[in-house]
C-alpha positions in Angstrom: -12.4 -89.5 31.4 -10.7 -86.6 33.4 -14.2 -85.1 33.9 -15.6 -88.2 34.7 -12.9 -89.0 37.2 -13.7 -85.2 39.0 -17.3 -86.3 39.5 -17.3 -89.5 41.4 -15.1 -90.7 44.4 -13.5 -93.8 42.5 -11.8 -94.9 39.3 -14.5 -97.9 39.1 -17.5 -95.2 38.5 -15.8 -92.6 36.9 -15.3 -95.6 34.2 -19.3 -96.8 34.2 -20.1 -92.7 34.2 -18.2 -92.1 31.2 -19.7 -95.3 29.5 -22.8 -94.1 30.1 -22.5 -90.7 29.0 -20.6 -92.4 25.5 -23.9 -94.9 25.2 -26.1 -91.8 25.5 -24.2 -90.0 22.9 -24.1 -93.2 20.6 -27.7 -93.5 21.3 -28.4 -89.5 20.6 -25.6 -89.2 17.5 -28.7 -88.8 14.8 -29.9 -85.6 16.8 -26.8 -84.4 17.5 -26.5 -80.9 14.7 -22.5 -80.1 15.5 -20.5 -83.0 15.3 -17.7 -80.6 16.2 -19.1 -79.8 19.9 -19.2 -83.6 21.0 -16.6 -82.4 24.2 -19.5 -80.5 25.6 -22.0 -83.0 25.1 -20.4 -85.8 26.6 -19.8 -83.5 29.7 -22.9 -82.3 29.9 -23.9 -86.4 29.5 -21.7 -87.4 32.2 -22.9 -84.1 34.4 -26.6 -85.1 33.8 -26.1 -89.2 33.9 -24.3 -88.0 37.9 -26.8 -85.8 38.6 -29.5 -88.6 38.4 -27.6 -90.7 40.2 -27.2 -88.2 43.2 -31.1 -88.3 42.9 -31.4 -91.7 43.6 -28.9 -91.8 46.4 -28.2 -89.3 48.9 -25.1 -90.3 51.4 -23.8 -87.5 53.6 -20.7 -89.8 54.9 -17.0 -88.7 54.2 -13.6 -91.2 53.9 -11.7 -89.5 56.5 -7.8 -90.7 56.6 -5.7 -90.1 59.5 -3.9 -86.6 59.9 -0.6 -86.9 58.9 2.4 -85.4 60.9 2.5 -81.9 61.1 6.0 -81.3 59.5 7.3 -77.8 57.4 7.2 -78.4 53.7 8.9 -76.6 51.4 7.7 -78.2 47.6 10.8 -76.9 46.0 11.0 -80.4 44.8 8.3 -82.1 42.0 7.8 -85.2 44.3 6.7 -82.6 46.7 4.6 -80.9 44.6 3.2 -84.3 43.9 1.9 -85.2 47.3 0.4 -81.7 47.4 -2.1 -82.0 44.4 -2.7 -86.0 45.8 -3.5 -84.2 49.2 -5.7 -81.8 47.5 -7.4 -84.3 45.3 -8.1 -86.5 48.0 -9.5 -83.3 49.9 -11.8 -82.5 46.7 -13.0 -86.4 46.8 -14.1 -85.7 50.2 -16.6 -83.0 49.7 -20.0 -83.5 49.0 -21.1 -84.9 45.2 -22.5 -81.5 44.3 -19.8 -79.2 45.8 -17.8 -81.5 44.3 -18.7 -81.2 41.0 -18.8 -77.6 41.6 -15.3 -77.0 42.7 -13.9 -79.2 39.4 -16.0 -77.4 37.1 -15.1 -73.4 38.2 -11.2 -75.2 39.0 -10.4 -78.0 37.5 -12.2 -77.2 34.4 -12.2 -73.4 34.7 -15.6 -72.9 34.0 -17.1 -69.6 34.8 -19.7 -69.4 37.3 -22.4 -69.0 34.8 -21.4 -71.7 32.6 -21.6 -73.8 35.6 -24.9 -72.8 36.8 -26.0 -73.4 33.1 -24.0 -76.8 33.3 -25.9 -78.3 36.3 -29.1 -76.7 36.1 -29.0 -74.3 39.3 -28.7 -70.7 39.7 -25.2 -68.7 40.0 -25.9 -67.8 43.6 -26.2 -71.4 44.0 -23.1 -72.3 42.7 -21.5 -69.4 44.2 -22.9 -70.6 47.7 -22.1 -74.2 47.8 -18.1 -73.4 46.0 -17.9 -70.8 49.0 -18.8 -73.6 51.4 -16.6 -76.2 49.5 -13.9 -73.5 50.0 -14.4 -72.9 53.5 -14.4 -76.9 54.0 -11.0 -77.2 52.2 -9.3 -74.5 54.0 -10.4 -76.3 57.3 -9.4 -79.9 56.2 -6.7 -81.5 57.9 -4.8 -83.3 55.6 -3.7 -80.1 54.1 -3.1 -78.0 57.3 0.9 -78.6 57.1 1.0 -77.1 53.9 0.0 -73.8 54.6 
């Protein structure tokens, strides 16, 4: 579900992508040789079953909340340190659906850059390219311009 949830903007679709990706594997458990590498086929399901749908539908809008205040943080405290990884989530939600999914692979699932290439079917420049822009746009992002 955490994987699912990286890929996709909303709780609602990270639940029908991981449904998928567990019908698919239901559908495929005859073919399947290693029962004891189902983690990487269901994520390479769910990566594939996204993929597709990015195919089908290509949207280049962003959900852009309002800046908050621009006020000095110190995240000594968990709450803070709380708000910080909502802020950066929400900032991750924000990018693109292929940066996306190539900033929580290399990060949130600390996948090398290869083994994200392999993952998604492009080439490690690619994905070297398009998590450099990702970066670029996160740096630049408002929402987390106080906490630097």
């Amino acid at each position: 579900m955490r994987t699912a949830r990286s890929l996709t903007a909303n709780p609602c679709d990270a639940e029908d992508l991981l449904q998928t990706a567990l019908a698919k594997t239901y559908v495929a458990w005859d073919r399947i040789e290693d029962h004891r590498a189902l983690d990487g086929y269901v994520r390479r399901a769910l990566v594939n079953t996204r993929t597709s749908q990015w195919r089908k539908r290509k949207v280049d809008e962003f959900i852009c909340e309002e800046v908050p205040e621009n006020e000095d943080h110190s995240f000594a405290d968990p709450a803070e340190s709380q708000v910080l990884r909502d802020a950066m989530w929400r900032a991750v939600t924000r990018l693109p659906d292929r940066q996306r999914a190539m900033v929580v692979l290399r990060y949130y699932e600390d996948l090398s850059e290869a083994q994200t290439a392999e993952l998604l079917g492009v080439s490690v420049g690619t994905v070297k390219s398009a998590v450099s822009r990702a970066l670029v746009k996160l740096r630049e992002d408002p929402e987390l311009t106080p906490v630097r």
